[in-house]
C-alpha positions in Angstrom: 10.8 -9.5 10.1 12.1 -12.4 12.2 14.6 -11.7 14.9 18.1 -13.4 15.4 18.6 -15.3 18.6 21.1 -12.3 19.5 19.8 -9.5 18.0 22.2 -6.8 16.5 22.0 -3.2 17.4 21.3 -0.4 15.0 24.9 1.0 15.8 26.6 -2.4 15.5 24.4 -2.4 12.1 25.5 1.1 11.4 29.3 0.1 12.0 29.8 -2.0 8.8 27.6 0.6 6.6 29.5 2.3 4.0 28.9 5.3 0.9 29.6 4.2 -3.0 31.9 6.3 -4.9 29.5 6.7 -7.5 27.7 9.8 -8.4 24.5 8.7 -8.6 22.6 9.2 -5.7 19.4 8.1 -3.5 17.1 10.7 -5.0 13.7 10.8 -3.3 12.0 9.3 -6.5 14.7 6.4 -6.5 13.9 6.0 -2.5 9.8 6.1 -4.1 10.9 3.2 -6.1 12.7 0.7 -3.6 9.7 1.5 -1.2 7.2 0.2 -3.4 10.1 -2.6 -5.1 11.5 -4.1 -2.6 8.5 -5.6 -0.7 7.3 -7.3 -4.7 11.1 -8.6 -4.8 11.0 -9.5 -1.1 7.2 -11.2 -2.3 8.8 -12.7 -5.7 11.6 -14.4 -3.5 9.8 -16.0 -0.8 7.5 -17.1 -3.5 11.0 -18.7 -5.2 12.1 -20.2 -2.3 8.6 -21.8 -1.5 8.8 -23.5 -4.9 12.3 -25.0 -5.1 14.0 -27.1 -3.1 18.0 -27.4 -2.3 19.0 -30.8 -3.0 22.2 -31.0 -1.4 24.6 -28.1 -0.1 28.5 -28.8 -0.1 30.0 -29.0 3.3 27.0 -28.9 5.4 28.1 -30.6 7.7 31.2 -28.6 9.0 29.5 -25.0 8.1 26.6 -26.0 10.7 28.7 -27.9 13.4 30.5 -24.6 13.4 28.3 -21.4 13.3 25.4 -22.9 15.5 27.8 -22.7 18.0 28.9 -19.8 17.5 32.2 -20.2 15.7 32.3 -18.2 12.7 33.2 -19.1 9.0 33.8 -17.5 6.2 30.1 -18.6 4.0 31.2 -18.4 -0.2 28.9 -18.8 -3.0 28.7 -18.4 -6.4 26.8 -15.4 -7.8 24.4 -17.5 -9.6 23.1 -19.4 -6.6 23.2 -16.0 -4.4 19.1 -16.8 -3.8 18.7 -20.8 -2.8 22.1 -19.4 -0.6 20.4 -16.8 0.7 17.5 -19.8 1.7 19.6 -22.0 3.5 21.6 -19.7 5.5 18.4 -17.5 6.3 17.5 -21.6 7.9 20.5 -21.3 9.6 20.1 -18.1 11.4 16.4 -18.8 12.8 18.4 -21.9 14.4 20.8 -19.2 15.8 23.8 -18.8 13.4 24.7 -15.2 13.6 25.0 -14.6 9.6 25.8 -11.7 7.9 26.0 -10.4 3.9 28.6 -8.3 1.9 26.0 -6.6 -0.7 27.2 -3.7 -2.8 27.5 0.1 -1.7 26.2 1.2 -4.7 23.0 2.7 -4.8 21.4 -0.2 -6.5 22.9 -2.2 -3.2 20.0 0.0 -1.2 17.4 -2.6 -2.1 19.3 -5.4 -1.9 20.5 -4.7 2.3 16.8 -3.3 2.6 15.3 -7.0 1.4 18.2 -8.6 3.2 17.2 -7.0 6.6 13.8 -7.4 6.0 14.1 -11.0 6.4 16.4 -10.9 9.0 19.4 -11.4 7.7 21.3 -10.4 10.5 24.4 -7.6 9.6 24.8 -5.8 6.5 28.1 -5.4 5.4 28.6 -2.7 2.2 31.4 -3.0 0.1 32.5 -4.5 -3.0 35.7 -5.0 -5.2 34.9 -1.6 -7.4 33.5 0.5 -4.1 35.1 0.2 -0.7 36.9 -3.0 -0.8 39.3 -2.3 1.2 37.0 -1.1 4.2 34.3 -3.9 3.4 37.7 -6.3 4.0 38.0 -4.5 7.3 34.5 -4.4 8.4 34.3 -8.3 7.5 37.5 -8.8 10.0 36.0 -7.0 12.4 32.6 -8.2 12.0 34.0 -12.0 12.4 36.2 -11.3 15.1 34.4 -8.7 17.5 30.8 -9.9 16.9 31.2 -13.7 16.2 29.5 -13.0 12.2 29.7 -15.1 9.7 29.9 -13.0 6.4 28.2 -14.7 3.5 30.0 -13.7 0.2 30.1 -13.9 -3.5 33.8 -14.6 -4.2 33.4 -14.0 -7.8 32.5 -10.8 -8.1 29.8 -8.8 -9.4 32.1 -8.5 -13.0 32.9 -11.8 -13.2 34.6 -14.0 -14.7 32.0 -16.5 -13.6 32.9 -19.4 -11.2 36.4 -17.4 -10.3 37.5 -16.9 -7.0 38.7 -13.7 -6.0 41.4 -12.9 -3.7 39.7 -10.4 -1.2 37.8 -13.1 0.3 40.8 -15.4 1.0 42.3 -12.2 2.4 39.6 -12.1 5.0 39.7 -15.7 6.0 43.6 -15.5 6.4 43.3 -12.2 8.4 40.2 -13.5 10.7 41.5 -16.6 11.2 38.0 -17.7 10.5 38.1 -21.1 7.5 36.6 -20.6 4.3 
């Protein structure tokens, strides 16, 4: 696991963490499972990025004159493109952008921040518009604000529809300050 250029502290980590309402829990077979998953999906990505390329990204140019020195954003991205995303910002932060990610509190979202700090992603921020919304929209304030994080974010949500933007991301940038 590669390190960020200011590394994050397990508290600072632990202060954006948050429980799922759901009932299903991490049972010690389903922690079995993610032990031995995620490093094959952490293998199975790496081996996707190493065999695509991004062509072009829209508004490179202002995202990187502005979180490589240090000024956060708010990072959006369409569900479908969550991976090549994930590629280019995970660039971004071994040149010293301080990114972070809103994944899911749900159990199933276990994996997904595991993987994500695996590589180094930086801050794991849980939440999501069916589980913790509201304290995901605080944590991501907070996050921006306090710590200088850029949250990367799916503004269309897990549910869909496809391509639509929700509003708790625009909430975030008005109440940060921080542009979209």
């Amino acid at each position: 696991m590669t390190e960020q250029s200011s590394p994050v502290t397990t508290r600072q980590r632990a202060r954006y963490r948050r429980g799922s309402r759901s009932s299903r829990r991490l049972t010690w077979h389903r922690k079995l499972l993610y032990r031995i998953g995620v490093p094959i999906g952490m293998a199975l990505i790496q081996f996707f990025w190493r065999t695509c390329r991004i062509v072009r990204v829209e508004g490179k140019e202002h995202l990187e004159q502005r979180v490589l020195h240090g000024k956060p954003v708010v990072i959006c991205y369409w569900h479908r493109h969550q991976l090549l995303c994930w590629s280019y910002l995970r660039k971004l932060i071994d040149r010293g952008a301080r990114i972070g990610w809103l994944i899911s509190a749900s159990v199933d979202g276990e994996a997904i921040s595991d993987i994500a700090r695996r590589m180094g992603g930086g801050i794991v921020i849980r939440g999501s518009t069916t589980s913790g919304g509201a304290e995901a929209l605080r944590n991501m304030c907070k996050a921006i604000m306090r710590d200088g994080v850029s949250p990367g974010t799916t503004p269309d949500g897990p549910y869909g529809p496809r391509s639509e933007f929700k509003p708790g991301i625009v909430k975030v940038a008005q109440l940060s300050g921080a542009p979209l």
